[in-house]
N, C-alpha and C positions, 0 to 999 in steps of 0.2 A: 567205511562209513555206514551205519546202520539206517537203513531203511524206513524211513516215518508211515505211520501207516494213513491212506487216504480214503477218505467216503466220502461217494460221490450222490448227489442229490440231485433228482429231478425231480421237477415240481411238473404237474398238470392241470387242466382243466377243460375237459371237452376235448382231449385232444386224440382219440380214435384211431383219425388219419397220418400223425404224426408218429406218436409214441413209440411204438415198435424201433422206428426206423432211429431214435434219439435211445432207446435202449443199448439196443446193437451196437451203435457209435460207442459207446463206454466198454462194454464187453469184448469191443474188438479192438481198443487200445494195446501199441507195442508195449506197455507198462503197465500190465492188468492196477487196477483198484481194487482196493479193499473190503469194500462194503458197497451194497450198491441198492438204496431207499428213495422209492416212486412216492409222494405227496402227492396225494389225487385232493383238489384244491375241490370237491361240491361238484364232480362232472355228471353229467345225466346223460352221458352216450356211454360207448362201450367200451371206454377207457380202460376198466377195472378189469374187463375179461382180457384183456389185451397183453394188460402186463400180466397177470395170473399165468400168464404162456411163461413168461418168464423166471417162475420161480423155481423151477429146478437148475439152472443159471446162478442160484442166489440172489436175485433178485426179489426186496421184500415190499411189500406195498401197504400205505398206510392211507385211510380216507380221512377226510375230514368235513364235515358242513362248513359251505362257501366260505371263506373269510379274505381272500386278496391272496395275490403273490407270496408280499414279507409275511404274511401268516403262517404261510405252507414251508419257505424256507426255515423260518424259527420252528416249527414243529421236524423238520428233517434235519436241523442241529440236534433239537434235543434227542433226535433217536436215534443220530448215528454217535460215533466214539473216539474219528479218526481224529490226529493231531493236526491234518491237513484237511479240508475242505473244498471239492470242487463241485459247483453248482452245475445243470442244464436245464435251461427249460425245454419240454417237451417237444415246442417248436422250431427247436434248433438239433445241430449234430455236433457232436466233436469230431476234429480229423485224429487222426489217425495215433500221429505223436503229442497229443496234447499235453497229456500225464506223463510223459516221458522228460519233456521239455520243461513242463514248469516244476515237475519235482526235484528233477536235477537241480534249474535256478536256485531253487529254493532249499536244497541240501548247500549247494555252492554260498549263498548268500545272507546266512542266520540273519543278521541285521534287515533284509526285506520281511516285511511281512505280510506283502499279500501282491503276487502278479496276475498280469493280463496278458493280452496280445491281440494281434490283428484281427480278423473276422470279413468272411468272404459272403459279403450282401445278395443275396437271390431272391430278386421280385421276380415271384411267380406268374404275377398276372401278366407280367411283360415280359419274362424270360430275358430278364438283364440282370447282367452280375457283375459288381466289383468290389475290391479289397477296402476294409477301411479302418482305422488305424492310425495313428500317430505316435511317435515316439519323444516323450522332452527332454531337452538339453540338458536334466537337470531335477533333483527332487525337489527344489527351492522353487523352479517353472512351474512344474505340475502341482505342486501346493497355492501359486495363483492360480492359474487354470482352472485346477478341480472347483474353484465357485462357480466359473463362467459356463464351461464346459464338462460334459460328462465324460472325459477323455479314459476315462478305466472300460467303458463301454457295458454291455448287461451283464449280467450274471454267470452264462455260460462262460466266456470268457476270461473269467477269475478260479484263483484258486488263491486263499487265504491259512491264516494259522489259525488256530481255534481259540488261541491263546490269548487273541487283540480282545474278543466278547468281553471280558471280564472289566476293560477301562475302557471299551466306549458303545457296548449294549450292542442289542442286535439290530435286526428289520423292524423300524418303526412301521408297524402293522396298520398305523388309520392314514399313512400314506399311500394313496391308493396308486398313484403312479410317479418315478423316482425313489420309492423306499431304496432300492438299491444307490445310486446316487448317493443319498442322503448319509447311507452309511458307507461309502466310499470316501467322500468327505473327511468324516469322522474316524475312520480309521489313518486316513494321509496327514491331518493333521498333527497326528502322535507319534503316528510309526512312518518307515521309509513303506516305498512301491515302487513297482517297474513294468515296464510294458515291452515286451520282447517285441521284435520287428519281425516277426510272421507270423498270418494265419493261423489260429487255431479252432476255429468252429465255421460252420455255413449256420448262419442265421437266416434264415426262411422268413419272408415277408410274403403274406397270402393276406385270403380276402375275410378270412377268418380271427386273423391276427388281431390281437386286444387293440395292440398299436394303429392297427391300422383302421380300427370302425371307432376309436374313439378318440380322434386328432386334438380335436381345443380340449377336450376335458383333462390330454395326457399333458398338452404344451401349456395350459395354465400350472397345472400339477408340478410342472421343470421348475415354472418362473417361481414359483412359491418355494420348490429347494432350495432353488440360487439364490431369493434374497434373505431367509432366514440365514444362510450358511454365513452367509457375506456383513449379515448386521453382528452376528457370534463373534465372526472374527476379526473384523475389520471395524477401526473408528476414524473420528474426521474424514480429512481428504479423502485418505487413502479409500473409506468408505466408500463416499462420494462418488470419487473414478470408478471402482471395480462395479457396484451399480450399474453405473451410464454403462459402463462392456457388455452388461449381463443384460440390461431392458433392451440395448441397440440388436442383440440378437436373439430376447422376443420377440422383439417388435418386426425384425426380418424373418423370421418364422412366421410369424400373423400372415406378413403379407405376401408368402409364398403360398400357403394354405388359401387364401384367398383368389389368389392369381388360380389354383391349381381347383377350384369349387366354381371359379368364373364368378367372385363374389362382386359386389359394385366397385366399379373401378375406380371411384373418389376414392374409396377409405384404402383398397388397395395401393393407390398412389402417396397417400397419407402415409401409413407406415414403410414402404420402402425408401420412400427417402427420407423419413423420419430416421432410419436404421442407419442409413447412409451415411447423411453429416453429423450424429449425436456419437458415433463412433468410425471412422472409415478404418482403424486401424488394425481392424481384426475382421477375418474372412473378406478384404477390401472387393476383390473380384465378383465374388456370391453374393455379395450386398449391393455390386455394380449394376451387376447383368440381372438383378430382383426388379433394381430402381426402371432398368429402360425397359423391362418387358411390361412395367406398370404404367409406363409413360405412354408408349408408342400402340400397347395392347399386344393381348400374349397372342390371336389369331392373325395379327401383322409380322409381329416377331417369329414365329414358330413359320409362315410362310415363308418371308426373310430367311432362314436360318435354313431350309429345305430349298431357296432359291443357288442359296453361295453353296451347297454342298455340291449341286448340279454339275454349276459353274464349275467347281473346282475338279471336279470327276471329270465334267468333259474337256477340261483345258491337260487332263491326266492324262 
């Protein structure tokens, strides 16, 4: 079986602290890549000296004035060549077998055209880490889903054909948060995908992370993917429904961000159990335990929940 050849793209921005350590990660893949193009996305620290360590590696690095994420990724298609595409953001690492794993899939399964996998979450502020991931029953599943849910997950995590660009375009660039999404969408609903059941990246959540200093600007940015995707593809009813799925878990996102800013607890109570009975049938639990921490108060609840652990330890 001949070998397809892959380049792999990191995009950055500001990322100093990170980069090196998101370099390495590809360099030290069981299944070297092919090409390997840093997208310095407008940074003003010392990003650029950083990777420059890296070009005797073959590591090549390209700047650009600011323009977003999907900007930086469309500029690191156009200059790389490979027939396979695997993304990192700077923020994050690949393990180990990532390109081993999804090239293979992807040698194995012509008819896929673009996989994912799991992803080992590390909040650095709190030094808590877990796997997150889902696999669907089904590419018929995952083609509902992918309105409601981002279930291909970000960027790092993928690796695509280069081939789909040509019928469904690349990173919508004036999306400032979901472009990827947006063309996750748009490629699932022409081509097949798959989501392997392990890990392949640590995704790093810091205090510096886009995602994490700009919460409502990124979850209004979601709500706006999901219902352009959802009015494109869906009519009548079926519209109707997939909607109600998709607002019932904005509207539990609202009120979790809320809960977690200590925002007034009316509006708090307002959208969790707004989320609650307009849909219970998706994340029913997380939409449960949103609704009572809004009801009772989260400095009640969060006592509570450090009372029964006590309990349960010393009845251990």
């Amino acid at each position: 079986m001949t070998k397809m050849y892959v380049s792999a793209i990191i995009t950055a921005y500001n990322s100093e602290d990170f980069v090196a350590e998101a370099i390495s990660s590809v360099l030290e893949q069981t299944c070297p890549v092919d090409e390997i193009v840093v997208v310095d996305d407008g940074s003003t620290d010392h990003t650029r000296d950083i990777v420059e360590q890296f070009s005797q590696s073959g590591v090549r690095y390209i700047y650009q004035e600011n323009q977003g994420p999907g900007a930086a990724r469309n500029s690191g298609i156009q200059e790389t060549s490979g027939e396979l595409l695997a993304f990192l953001d700077a923020d994050d690492v690949w393990l180990k077998d990532k390109i081993k794993m999804q090239l293979e899939f992807l040698s194995e399964h012509p008819e896929v055209a673009l996989v994912s996998g799991f992803a080992w979450w590390w909040n650095m502020i709190e030094d808590d880490r877990f796997i997150s991931g889902e696999v669907s029953k089904s590419i018929e599943s995952l083609r509902r889903d992918i309105m409601v849910h981002n279930k291909i997950g970000n960027p790092s995590r993928v690796m695509l054909r280069r081939s789909v660009f040509s019928k469904v375009g690349v990173f919508d660039k004036n999306i400032r948060w979901g472009q990827d999404w947006d063309l996750w969408i748009r490629i699932i609903t022409r081509y097949n995908a798959a989501i392997l059941p392990t890990p392949v990246i640590v995704y790093r959540w810091h205090a510096k992370n886009l995602s994490h200093t700009s919460r409502w600007e990124r979850l209004y940015s979601y709500w706006d993917v999901s219902r352009r995707a959802i009015q494109s593809n869906h009519s009548g009813w079926q519209r109707s429904l997939v909607m109600l799925r998709s607002w019932s878990l904005f509207t539990h996102r609202r009120a979790k961000y809320l809960i977690r800013q200590k925002g007034p607890r009316r509006q708090q109570i307002v959208y969790a159990v707004g989320a609650f009975f307009s849909y219970p049938f998706d994340m029913t639990w997380g939409k449960f335990n949103t609704m009572v921490r809004a009801l009772v108060g989260d400095n009640f609840y969060q006592a509570s929940k450090r009372a029964i652990r006590s309990w349960l330890h010393a009845r251990g």
